[in-house]
N, C-alpha and C positions, 0 to 999 in steps of 0.2 A: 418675813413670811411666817415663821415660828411663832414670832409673840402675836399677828393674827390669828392663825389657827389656833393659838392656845387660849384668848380672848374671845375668840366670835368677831361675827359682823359689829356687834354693837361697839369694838377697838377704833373700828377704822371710822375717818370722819366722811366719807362720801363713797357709795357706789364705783364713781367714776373719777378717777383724776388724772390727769394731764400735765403732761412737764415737756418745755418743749426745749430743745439744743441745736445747734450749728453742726454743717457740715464735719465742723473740728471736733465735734465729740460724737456724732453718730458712727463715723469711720470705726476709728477705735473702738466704741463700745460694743458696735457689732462686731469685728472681730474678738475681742474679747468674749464676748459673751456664746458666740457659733465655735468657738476654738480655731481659727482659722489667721490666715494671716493673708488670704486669698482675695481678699472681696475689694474689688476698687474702689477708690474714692467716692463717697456717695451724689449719686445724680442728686438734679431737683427734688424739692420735695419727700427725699426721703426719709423713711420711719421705721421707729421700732416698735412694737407691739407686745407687751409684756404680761401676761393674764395670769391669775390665780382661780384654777379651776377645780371642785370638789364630782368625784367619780358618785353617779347615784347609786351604783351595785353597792359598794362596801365603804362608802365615804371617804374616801384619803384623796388628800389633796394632790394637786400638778398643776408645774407653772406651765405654760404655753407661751413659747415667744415666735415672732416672725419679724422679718424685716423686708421692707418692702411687699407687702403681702405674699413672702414664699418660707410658709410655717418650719420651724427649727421645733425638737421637742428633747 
């Protein structure tokens, strides 16, 4: 995230990218990532959501993550 914001848009090679994992690594990396050790085994289909977001008031960056569409910040 650093060496983006410190490059610009023009670093990264796409708008939008996409990586996709197995039930075996979204568990984990959700918990890892929410601090949690709480969250059970991931149903169907589920995702994580990872965003890199610039505030328009005073420009400084935030990442935005959710899982399963219920937002962690």
């Amino acid at each position: 995230v650093l060496a983006y914001v410190a490059a610009g848009p023009a670093a990264v090679p796409a708008a939008f990218m996409f990586f996709s994992g197995h039930d075996s690594t979204i568990g984990p990396l959700a918990n890892a990532l929410f601090q949690t050790n709480q969250l059970p085994w991931p149903p169907y289909a589920s995702h994580i959501e990872i965003e890199l977001w610039q505030a328009a008031a005073n420009h400084s960056y935030y990442v935005k993550t959710s899982y399963n569409g219920r937002d962690f910040l």
